[in-house]
C-alpha positions as CSV (number, residue, x, y, z in Angstrom):
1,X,-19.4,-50.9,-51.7
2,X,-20.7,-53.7,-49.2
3,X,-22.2,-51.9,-45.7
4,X,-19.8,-51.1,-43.1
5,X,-20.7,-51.7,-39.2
6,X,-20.0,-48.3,-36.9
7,X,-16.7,-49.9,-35.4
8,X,-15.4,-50.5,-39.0
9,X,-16.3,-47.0,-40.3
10,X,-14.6,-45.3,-37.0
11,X,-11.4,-47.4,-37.6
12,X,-11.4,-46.0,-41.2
13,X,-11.5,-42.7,-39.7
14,X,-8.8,-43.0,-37.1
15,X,-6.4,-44.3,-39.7
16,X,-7.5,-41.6,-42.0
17,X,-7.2,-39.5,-39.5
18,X,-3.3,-40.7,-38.5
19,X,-2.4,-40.9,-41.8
20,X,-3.1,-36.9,-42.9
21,X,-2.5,-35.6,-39.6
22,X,0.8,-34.1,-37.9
23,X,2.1,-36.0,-34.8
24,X,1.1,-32.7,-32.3
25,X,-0.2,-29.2,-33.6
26,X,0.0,-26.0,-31.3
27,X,-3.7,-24.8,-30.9
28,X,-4.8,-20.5,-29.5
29,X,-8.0,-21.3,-27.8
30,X,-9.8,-19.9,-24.9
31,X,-10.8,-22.1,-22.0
32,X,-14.3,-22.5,-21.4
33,X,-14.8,-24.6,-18.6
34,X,-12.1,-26.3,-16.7
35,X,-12.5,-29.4,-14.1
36,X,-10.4,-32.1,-12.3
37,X,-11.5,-36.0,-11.6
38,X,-9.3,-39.1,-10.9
39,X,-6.2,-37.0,-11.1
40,X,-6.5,-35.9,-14.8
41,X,-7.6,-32.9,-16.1
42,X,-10.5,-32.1,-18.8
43,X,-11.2,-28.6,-20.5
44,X,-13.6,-27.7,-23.4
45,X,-11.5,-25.2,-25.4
46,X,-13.3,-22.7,-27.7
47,X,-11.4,-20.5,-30.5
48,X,-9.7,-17.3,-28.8
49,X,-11.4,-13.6,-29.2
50,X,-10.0,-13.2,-31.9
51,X,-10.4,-15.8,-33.9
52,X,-14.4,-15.8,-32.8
53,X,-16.9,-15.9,-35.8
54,X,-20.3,-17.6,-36.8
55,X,-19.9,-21.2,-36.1
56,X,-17.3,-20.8,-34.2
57,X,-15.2,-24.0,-32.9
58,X,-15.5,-26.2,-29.3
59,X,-13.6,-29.1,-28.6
60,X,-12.7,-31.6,-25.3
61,X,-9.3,-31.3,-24.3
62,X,-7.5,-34.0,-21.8
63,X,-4.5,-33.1,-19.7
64,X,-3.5,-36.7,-18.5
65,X,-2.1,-37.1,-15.0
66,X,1.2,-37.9,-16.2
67,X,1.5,-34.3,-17.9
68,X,-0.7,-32.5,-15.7
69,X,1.4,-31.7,-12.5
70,X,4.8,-30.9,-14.6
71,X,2.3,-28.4,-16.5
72,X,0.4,-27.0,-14.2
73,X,3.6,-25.9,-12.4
74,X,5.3,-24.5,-15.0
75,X,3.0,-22.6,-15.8
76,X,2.3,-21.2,-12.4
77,X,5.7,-20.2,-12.3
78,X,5.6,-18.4,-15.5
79,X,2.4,-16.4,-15.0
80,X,1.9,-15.8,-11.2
81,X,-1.5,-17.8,-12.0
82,X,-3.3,-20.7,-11.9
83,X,-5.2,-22.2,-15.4
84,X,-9.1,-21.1,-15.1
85,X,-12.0,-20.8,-17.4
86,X,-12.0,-17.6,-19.4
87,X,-8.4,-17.8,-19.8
88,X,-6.7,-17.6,-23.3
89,X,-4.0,-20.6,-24.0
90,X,-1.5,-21.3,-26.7
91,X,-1.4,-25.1,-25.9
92,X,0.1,-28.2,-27.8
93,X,-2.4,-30.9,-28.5
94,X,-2.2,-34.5,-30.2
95,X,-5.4,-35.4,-31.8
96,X,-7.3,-38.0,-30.9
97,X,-10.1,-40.8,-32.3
98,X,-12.3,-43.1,-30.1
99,X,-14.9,-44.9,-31.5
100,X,-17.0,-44.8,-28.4
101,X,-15.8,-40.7,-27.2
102,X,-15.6,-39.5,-30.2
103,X,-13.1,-36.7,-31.6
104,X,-10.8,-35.0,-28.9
105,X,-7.4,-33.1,-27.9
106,X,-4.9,-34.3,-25.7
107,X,-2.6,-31.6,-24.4
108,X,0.9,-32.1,-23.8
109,X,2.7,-28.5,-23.6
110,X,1.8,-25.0,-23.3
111,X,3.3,-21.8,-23.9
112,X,2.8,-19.5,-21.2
113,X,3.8,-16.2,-22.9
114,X,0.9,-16.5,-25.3
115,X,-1.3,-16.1,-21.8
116,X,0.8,-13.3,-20.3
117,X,0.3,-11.5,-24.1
118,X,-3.3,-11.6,-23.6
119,X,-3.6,-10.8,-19.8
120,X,-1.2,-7.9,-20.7
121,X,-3.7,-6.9,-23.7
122,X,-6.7,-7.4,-21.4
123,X,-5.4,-5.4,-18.7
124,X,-4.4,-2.6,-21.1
125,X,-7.7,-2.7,-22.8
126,X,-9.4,-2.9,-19.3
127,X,-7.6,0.4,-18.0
128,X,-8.0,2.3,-21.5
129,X,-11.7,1.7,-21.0
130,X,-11.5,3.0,-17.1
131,X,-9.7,6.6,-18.5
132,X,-12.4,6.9,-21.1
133,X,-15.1,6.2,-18.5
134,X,-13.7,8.9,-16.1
135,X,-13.3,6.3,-13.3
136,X,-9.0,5.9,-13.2
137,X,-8.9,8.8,-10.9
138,X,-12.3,8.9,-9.6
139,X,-11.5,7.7,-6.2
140,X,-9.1,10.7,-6.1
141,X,-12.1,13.1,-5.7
142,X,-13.0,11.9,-2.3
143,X,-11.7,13.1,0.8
144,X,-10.2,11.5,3.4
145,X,-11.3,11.5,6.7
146,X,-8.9,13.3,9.1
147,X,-8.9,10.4,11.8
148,X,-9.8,7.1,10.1
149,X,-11.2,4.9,13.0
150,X,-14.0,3.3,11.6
151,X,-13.2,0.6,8.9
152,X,-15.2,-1.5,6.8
153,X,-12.7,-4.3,6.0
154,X,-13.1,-6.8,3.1
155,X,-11.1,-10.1,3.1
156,X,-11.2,-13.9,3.9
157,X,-11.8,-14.7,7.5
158,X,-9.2,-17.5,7.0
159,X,-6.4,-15.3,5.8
160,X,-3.5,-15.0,7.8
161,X,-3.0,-11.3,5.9
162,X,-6.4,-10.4,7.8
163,X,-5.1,-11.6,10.9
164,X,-1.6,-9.6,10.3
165,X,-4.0,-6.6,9.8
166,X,-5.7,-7.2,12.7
167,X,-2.7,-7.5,15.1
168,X,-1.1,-4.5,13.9
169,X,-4.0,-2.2,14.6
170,X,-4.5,-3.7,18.2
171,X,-1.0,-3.4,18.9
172,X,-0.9,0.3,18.7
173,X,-1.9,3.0,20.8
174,X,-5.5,4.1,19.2
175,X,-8.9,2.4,18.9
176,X,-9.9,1.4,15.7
177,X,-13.5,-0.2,15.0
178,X,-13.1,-2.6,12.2
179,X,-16.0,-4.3,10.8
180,X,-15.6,-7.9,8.7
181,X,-17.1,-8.2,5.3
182,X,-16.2,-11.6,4.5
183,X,-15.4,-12.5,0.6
184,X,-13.7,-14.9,-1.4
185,X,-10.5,-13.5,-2.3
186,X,-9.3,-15.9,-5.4
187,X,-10.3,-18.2,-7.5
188,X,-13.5,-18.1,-10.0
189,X,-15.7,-16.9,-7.7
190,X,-13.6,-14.0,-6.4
191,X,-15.4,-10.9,-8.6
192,X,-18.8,-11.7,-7.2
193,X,-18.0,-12.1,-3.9
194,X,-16.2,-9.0,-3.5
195,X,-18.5,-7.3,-5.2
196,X,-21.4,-8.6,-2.9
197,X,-19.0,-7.6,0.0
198,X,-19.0,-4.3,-1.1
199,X,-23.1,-4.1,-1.3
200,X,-23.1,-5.4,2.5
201,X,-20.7,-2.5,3.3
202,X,-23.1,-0.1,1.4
203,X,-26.2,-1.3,3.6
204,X,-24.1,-1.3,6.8
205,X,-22.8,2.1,6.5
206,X,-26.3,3.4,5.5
207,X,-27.6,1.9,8.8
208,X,-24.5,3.3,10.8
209,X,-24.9,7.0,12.9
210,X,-21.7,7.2,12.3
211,X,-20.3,5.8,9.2
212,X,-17.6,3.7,7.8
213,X,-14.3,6.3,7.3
214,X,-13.1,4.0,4.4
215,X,-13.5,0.1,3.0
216,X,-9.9,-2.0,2.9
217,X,-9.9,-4.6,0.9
218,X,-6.6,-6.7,1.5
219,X,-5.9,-10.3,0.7
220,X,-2.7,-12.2,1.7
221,X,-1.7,-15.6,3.7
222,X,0.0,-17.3,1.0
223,X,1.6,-17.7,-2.4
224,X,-0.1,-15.1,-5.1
225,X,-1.1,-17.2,-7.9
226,X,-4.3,-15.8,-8.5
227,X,-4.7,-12.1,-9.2
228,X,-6.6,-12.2,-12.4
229,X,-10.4,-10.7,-10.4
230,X,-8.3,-7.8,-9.5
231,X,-8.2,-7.0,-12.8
232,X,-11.8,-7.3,-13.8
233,X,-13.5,-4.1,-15.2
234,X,-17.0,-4.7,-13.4
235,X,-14.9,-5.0,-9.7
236,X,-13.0,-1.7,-10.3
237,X,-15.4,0.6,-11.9
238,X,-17.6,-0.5,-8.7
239,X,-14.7,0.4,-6.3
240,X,-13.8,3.4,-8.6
241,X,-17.0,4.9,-7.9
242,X,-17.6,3.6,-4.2
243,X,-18.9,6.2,-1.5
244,X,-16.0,5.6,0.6
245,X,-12.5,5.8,0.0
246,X,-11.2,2.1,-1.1
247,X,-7.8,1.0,0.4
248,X,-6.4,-1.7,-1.0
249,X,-3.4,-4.2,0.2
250,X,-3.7,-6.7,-2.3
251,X,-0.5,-8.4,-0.3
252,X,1.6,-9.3,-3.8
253,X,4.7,-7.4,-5.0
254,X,5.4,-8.8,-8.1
255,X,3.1,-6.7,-10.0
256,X,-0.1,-4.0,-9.8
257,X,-3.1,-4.7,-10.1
258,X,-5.9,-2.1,-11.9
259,X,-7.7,-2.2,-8.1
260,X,-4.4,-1.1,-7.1
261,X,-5.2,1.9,-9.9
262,X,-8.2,3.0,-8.9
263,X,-8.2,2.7,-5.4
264,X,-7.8,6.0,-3.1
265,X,-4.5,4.5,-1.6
266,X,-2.6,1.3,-2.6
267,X,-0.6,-0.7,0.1
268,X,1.9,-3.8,-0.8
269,X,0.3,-6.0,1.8
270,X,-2.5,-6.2,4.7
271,X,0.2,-5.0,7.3
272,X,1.5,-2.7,5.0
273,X,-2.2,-1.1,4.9
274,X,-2.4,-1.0,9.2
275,X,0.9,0.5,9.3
276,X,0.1,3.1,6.6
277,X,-3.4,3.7,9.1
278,X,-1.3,3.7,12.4
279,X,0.6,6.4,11.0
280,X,-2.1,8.7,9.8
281,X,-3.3,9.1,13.7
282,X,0.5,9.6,14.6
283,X,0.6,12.5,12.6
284,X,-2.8,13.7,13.5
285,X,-1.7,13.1,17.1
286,X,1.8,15.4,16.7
287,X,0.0,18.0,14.7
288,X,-2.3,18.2,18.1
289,X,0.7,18.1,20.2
290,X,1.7,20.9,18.5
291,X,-1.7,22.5,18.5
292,X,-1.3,22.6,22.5
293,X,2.4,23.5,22.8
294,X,1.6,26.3,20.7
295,X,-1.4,27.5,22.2
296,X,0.6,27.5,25.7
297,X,3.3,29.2,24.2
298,X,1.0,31.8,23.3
299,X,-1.3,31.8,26.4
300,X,1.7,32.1,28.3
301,X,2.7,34.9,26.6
302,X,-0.9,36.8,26.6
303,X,-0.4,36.2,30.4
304,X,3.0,37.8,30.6
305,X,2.0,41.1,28.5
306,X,-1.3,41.4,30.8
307,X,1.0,40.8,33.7
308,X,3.6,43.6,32.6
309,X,0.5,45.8,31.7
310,X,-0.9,45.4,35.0
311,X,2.8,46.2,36.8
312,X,2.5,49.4,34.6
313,X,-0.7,50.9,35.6
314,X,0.1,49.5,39.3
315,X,3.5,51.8,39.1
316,X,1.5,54.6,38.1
317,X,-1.3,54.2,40.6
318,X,1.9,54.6,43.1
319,X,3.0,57.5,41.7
320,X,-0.1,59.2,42.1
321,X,-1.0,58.0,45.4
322,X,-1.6,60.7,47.7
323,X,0.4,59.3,50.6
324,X,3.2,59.0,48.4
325,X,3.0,62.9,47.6
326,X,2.9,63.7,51.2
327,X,5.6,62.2,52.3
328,X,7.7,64.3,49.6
329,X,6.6,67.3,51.4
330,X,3.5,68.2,49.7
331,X,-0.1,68.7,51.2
332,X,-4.0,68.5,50.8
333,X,-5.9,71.6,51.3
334,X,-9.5,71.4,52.0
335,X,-12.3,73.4,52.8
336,X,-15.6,72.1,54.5
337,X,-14.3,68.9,52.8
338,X,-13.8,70.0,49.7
339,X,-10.4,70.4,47.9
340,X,-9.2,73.9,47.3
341,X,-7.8,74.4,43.9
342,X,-7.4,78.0,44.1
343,X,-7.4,81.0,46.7
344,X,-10.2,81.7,45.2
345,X,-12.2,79.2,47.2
346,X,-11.3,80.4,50.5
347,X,-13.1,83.8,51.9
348,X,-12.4,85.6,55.0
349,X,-12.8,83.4,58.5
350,X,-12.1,79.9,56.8
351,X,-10.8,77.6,58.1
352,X,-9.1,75.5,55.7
353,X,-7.3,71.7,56.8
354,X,-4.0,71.2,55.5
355,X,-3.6,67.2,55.5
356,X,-0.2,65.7,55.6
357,X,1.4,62.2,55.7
358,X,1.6,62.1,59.3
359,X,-1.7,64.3,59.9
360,X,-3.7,67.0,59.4
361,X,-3.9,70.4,60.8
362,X,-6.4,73.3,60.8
363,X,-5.2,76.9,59.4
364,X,-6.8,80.6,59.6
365,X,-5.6,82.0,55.5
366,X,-4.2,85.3,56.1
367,X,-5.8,87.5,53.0
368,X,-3.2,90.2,51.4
């Protein structure tokens, strides 16, 4: 067989390749790495979990422009999520042959319920692993502070759920010191930001006099499409096992995430979470209202029994007041000063005083 050039060899290979080979195929692969440039889209797909083995396969993958959008959105829609590395896809590829680029995929359609399959099977394998640990319910073990003032508060600056928090606590009638730990609430970066919030908290509190009564983490200001670090085993094992009692308001509704789980209390959205704050001190504040009606109620009736005691013992002081018995006809008999009780007292020649309520009068005691 005469030499081939390179060119002529890859064109043998292309319509070797077009000849064998079905139009599209529908491919389960994991996303490696993801990135955007001049509108189109480029992945390097790797085989799923399960399919993972020695040698196992990598490819490039292309989502053109033209597809990308249309995609991208249904997607979304489907899953609450955005496409990011890590992810597992059921996508449909043509294959395709360049002399110069070598062998790659071209994606055209995906399926999202292969994805929401495997976040499911994640997420149950996630919290399985949380119960063995001991860490679903560990949060559950610490107690809440009676007045929650102080809060350590973990979210994006930018977020207009922060600022709905915000407002709601300085609206109402209590003081509440709120310290910022700023983090990166979604996207690929989300787990280690949060998590490095959480060591700032750590540090802060230890430096405090007065520590933090509890860390909120909330997140809101927009559409949820990305949820997927609230999920992560690593970031809820850590908040499963913080010092403080975690509140989250991860400001979705459409479903629960395992932070939501573990957390000590789990609000729907930011302002859900100042609301559910606000009314801790109203309740603290009627329970003391109560306290002090209460306590007058019962002071006021010490004071009325002490008050009736007193009339009491002032009656019978009256009674036995001597003017009192004079005026009923009775009187005091005393000798040298001294009261005679008894005839005995008096001998021959006394002179005893007989006292009455209008005066007193000296008498000579006739003796029988």
């Amino acid at each position: 067989m005469a030499p081939l050039t390179l060119t002529e060899l890859c064109g043998l290979i292309g319509e070797a390749l077009e000849e064998s080979l079905a139009p599209s195929y529908w491919v389960k692969a994991e996303i490696s790495s993801l990135s955007e440039r001049g509108g189109h889209m480029y992945l390097e797909l790797v085989d799923a979990p399960s399919s993972r083995g020695r040698g196992s396969a990598k490819m490039r993958a292309t989502c053109w422009a033209g597809n990308k959008e249309m995609l991208l959105a249904y997607f979304e829609s489907e899953t609450g999520q955005v496409l990011q590395p890590g992810m597992s896809v059921l996508v449909e590829v043509e294959i395709q042959w360049h002399a110069v680029y070598g062998l790659s995929l071209s994606i055209i359609g995906i399926d999202p319920s292969y994805t929401i399959g495997d976040i499911a099977r994640r997420r149950q394998q996630t919290i399985a692993q949380l119960k063995v640990d001991g860490l679903l319910d560990a949060q559950q073990l610490l107690p809440l502070p009676t007045l929650i003032r102080r809060i350590a508060v973990i979210s994006s600056p930018q977020a207009a759920g922060y600022e709905d928090f915000k407002h709601q606590l300085d609206a109402s009638p209590y003081h509440f010191e709120t310290t910022l730990f700023a983090a990166t609430m979604q996207g690929e970066t989300a787990e280690k930001s949060i998590l490095a919030a959480l060591d700032e908290t750590v540090r802060a509190n230890e430096q405090m006099a007065n520590g933090f009564d509890c860390v909120v983490i909330i997140r809101g200001g927009g559409a949820t499409t990305d949820l997927s670090c609230f999920d992560n085993y690593t970031l809820c094992a850590v908040c499963a096992q913080f010092e403080l009692p975690v509140i989250s308001g991860i400001g979705h509704t459409r479903d629960i995430s395992i932070l939501d789980l573990v957390a000590h209390e789990s609000l729907k959205t930011p302002t859900a979470v100042a609301e559910w704050l606000i009314h801790r001190l109203d309740e603290q504040a009627a329970r003391i209202e109560n306290l002090f009606l209460r306590l007058a109620g019962t002071a006021e009736k010490q004071i009325l029994i002490r008050r009736h005691r007193i009339e009491l013992l002032e009656q019978r002081l009256t009674a036995c007041n001597p003017e009192r018995i004079y005026r009923m006809g009775y009187s005091l008999l005393t000798r040298n000063g001294k009261i005679v009780r008894s005839i005995a007292d008096i001998q021959p020649g006394d002179i005893v005083t007989s006292h009455l309520s209008d005066g007193s009068i000296d008498l000579t005691p006739i003796h029988g």
